[in-house]
C-alpha positions as CSV (number, residue, x, y, z in Angstrom):
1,X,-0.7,39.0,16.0
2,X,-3.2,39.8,13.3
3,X,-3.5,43.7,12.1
4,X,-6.3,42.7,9.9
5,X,-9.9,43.3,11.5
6,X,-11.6,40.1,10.9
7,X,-15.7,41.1,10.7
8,X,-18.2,38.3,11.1
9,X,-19.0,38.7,7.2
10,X,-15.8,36.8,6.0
11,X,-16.2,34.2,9.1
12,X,-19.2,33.8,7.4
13,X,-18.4,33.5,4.0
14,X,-15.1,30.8,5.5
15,X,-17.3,28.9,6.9
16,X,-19.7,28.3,3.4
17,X,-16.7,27.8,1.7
18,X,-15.8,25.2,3.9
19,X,-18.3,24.3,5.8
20,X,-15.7,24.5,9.3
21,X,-16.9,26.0,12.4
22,X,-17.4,29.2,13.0
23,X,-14.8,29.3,15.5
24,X,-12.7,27.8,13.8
25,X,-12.5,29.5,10.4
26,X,-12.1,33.2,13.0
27,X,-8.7,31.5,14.4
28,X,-7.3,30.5,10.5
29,X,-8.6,34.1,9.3
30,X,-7.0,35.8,12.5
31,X,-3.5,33.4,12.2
32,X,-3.4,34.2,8.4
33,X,-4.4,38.3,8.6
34,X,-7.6,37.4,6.8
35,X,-5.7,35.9,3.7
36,X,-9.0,33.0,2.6
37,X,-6.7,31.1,0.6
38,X,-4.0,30.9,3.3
39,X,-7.1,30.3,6.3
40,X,-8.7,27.4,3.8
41,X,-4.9,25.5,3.8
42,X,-4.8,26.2,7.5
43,X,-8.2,24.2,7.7
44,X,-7.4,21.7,5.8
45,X,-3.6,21.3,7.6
46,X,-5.7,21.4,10.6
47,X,-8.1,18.3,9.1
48,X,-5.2,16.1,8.5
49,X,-3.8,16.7,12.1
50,X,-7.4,15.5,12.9
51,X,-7.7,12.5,11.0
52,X,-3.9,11.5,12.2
53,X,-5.2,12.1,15.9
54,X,-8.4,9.9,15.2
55,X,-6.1,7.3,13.2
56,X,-6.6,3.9,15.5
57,X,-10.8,5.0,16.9
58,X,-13.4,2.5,15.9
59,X,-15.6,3.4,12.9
60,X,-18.4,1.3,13.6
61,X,-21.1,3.7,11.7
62,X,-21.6,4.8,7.7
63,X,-23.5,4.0,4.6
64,X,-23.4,1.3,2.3
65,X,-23.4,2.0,-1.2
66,X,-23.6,0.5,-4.6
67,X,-23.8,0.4,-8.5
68,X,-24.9,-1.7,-11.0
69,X,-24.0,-1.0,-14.7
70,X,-26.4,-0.2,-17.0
71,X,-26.1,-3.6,-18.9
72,X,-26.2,-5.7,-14.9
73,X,-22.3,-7.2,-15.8
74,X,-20.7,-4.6,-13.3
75,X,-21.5,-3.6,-9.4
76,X,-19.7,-1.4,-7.8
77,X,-19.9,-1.3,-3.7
78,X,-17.9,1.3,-1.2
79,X,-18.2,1.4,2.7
80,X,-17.9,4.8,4.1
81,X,-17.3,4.7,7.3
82,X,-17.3,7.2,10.4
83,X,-17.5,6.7,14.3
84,X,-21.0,7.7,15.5
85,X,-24.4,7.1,13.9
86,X,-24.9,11.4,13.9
87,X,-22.8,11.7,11.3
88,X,-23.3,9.0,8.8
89,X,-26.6,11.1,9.1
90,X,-24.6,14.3,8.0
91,X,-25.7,15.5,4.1
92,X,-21.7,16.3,3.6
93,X,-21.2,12.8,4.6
94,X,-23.2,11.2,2.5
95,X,-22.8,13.6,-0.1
96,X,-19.1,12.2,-0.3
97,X,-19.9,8.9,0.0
98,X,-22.1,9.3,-3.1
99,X,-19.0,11.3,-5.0
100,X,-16.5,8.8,-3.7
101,X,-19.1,5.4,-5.9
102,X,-19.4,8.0,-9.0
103,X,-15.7,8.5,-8.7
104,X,-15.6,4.4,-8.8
105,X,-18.0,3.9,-11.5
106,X,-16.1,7.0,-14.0
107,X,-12.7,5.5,-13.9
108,X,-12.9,1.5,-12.5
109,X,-10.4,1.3,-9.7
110,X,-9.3,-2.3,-8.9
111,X,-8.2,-1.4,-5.2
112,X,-9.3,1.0,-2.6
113,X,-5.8,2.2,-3.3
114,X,-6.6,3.5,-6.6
115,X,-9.9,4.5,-5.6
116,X,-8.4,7.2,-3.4
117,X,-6.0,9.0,-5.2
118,X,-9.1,9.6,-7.6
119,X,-9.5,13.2,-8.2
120,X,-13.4,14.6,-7.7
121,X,-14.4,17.4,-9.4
122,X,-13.0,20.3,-8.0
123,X,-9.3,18.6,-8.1
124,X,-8.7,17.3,-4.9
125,X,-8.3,13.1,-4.5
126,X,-10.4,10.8,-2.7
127,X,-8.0,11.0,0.0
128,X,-7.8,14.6,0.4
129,X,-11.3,15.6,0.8
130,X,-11.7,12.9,3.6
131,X,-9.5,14.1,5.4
132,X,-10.7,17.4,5.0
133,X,-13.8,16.1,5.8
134,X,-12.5,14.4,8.7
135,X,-11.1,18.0,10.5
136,X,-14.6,19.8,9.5
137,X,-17.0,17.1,11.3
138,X,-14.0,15.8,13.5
139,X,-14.0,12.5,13.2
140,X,-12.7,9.2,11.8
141,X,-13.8,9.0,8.3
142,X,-12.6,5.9,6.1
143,X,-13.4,3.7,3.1
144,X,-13.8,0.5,4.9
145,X,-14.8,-1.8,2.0
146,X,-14.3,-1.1,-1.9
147,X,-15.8,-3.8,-4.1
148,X,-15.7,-4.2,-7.7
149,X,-17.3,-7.4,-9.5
150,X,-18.0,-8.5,-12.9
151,X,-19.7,-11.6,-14.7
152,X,-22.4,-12.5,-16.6
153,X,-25.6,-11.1,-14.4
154,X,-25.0,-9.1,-11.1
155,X,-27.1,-8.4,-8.7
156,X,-27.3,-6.6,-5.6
157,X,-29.1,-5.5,-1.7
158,X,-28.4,-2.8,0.6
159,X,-29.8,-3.9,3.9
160,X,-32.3,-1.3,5.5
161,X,-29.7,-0.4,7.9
162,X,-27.9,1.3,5.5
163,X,-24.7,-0.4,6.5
164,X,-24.7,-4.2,5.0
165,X,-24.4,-4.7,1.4
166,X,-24.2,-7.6,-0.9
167,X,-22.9,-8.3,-4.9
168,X,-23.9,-11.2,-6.1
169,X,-22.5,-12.2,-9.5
170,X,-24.3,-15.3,-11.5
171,X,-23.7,-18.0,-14.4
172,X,-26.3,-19.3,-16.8
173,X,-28.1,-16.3,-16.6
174,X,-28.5,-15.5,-20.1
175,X,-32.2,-15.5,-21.3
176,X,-33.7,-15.4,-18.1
177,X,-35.4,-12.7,-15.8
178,X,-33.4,-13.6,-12.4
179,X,-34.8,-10.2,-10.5
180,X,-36.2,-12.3,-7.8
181,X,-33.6,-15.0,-8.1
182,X,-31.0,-12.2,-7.5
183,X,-32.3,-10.5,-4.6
184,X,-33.2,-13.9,-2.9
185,X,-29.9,-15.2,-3.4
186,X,-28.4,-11.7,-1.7
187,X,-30.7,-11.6,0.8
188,X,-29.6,-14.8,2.1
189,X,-26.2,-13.9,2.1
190,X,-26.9,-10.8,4.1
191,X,-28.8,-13.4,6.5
192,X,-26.8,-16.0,6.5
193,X,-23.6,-14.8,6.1
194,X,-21.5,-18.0,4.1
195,X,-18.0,-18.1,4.2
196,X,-17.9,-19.2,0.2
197,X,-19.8,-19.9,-2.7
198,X,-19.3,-23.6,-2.4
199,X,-17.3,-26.2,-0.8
200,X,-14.4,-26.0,-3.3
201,X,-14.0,-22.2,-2.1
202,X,-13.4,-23.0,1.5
203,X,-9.9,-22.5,2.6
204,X,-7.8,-25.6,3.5
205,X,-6.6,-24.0,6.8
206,X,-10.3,-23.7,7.7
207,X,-11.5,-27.3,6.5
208,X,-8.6,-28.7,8.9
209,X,-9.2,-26.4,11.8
210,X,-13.2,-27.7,11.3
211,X,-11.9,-31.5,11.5
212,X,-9.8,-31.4,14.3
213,X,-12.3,-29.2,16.3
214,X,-14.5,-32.6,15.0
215,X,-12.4,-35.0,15.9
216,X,-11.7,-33.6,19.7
217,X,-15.3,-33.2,20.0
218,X,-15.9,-36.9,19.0
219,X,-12.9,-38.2,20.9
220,X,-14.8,-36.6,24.3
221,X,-17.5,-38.5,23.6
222,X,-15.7,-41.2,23.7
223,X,-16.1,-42.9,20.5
224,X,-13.6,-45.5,19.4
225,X,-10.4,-44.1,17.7
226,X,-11.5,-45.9,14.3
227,X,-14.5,-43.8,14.0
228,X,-13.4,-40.7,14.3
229,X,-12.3,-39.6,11.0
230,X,-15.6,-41.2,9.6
231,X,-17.8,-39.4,11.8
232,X,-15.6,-36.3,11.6
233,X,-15.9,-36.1,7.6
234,X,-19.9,-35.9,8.9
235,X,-19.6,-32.8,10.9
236,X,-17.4,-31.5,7.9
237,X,-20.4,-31.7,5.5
238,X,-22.5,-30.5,8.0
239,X,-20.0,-27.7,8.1
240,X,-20.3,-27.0,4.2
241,X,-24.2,-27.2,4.2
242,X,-24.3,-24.4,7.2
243,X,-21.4,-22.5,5.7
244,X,-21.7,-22.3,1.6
245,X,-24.1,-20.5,0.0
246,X,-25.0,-23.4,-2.6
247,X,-25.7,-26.0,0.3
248,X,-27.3,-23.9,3.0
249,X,-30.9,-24.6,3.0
250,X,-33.1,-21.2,1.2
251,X,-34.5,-19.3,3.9
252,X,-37.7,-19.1,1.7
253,X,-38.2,-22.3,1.3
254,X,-36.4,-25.2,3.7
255,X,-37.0,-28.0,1.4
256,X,-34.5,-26.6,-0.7
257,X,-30.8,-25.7,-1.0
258,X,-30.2,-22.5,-2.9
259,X,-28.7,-24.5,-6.0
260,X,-31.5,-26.4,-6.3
261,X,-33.6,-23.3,-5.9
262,X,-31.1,-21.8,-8.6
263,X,-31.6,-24.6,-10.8
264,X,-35.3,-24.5,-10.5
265,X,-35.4,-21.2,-12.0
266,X,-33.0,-22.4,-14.5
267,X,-31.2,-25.3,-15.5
268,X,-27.7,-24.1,-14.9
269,X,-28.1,-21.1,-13.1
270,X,-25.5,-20.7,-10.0
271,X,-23.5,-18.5,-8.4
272,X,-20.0,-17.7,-9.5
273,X,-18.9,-15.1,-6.5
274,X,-19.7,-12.9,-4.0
275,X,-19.0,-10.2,-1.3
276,X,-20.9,-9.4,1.3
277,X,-19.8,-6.2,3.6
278,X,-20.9,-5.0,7.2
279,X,-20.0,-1.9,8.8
280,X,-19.3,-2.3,12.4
């Protein structure tokens, strides 16, 4: 038991230094005889035991976030994510999430890895202070998505949700205002949602599973064997206009696909890569 008296002044001043309950920062105070440095490990022990307990819940809530470098060759994009919409609404929430892109932007991780061993200003990693934050608010707390991009022009949207984002990065850009271009073009891909920049990006386990899905479909209809694999290539191309950015038709403007929208703006101009992310 503790012989310390523990007065509601130094729950108190716990609790703004770390922003626990109030409850909660009595019991470390009491457990430690009112030693604050001792009662702040406690806390933070506690978080981790928090964020293991929490370890397989669904964090289907959080912010999007991103950065563009000053010259538009860089973007940076991280997914914080939590469990309920209340706290993605939380300032300490989104206070880290802001810490963890500036974190990003100061020292260029390549992975979400290296992104978390990071250490913020007052010393602790990436890591640490979510799961710190995780035993304060009590909750799942994780980087879902880390994105880092470079190229010759990069653009970027953060959908009004606050929890789809999109870097786009572009080719034959040089000389050319592509503002509007850009945030078409990313726009689109938060609509549409392709699976690759063009045809050549598509996987060849998903261009087979595509034609035989075709060719069963075509083969119920009951269309003679020697057609098949002519009408199947068909649906296939049917498949990379729906499904790659270049060939789907712009949204805007039907008549078009975007790389003929791209190339109206300028010859050349085209998308090299991009990553779209969704929380939830």
């Amino acid at each position: 038991m503790s012989t310390v008296q523990i007065s509601a002044a130094d729950v108190n001043k716990l609790r703004l230094q770390t922003g626990a309950g109030m409850m909660d920062c009595k019991k470390a105070l009491t457990e430690t005889n009112g030693d604050f440095e001792a009662a702040i490990d406690l806390l933070r022990k506690k978080g981790q035991k928090v964020s293991a307990a929490r370890s397989g819940n669904t964090t289907a809530e959080g912010i999007v976030l991103v950065n563009l470098s000053a010259d538009g060759t860089n973007g940076k994009l991280i997914a914080l994510a939590c469990e309920t919409e209340p706290v993605s609404k939380v300032e300490d929430f989104r206070n880290l999430g802001q810490a963890i892109l500036d974190a990003a932007v100061a020292n260029n991780p390549a992975t979400t890895e290296e992104l978390e061993q990071i250490k913020l200003a007052d010393g602790r990693t990436v890591a640490e202070t979510i799961t710190e934050l995780t035993g304060k608010i009590g909750e799942k707390i994780v980087i879902s998505s880390y994105e880092n991009v470079s190229g010759e022009a990069v653009t970027s949207y953060i959908h009004s949700n606050g929890k789809m984002g999109v870097l786009v990065v572009f080719a034959g850009a040089a000389g050319t205002d592509i503002t509007e271009a850009g945030k078409d073009v990313a726009m689109q891909i938060a609509a549409m949602s392709p699976i690759a920049v063009d045809k050549d990006g598509v996987d060849a386990s998903t261009i087979e599973r595509e034609l035989e899905i075709a060719k069963d479909q075509i083969r119920a209809e009951g269309k003679p064997e020697e057609m098949v694999e002519k009408i199947a290539q068909g649906k296939l191309n049917k498949f990379y206009k729906e499904s790659t950015l270049l060939n789907q038709e712009f949204v805007k403007d039907s008549s078009k696909t975007i790389a003929q929208m791209l190339d109206g703006v300028k010859k050349g101009l085209t998308v090299t890569a991009f990553k779209r992310v969704v929380i939830g």
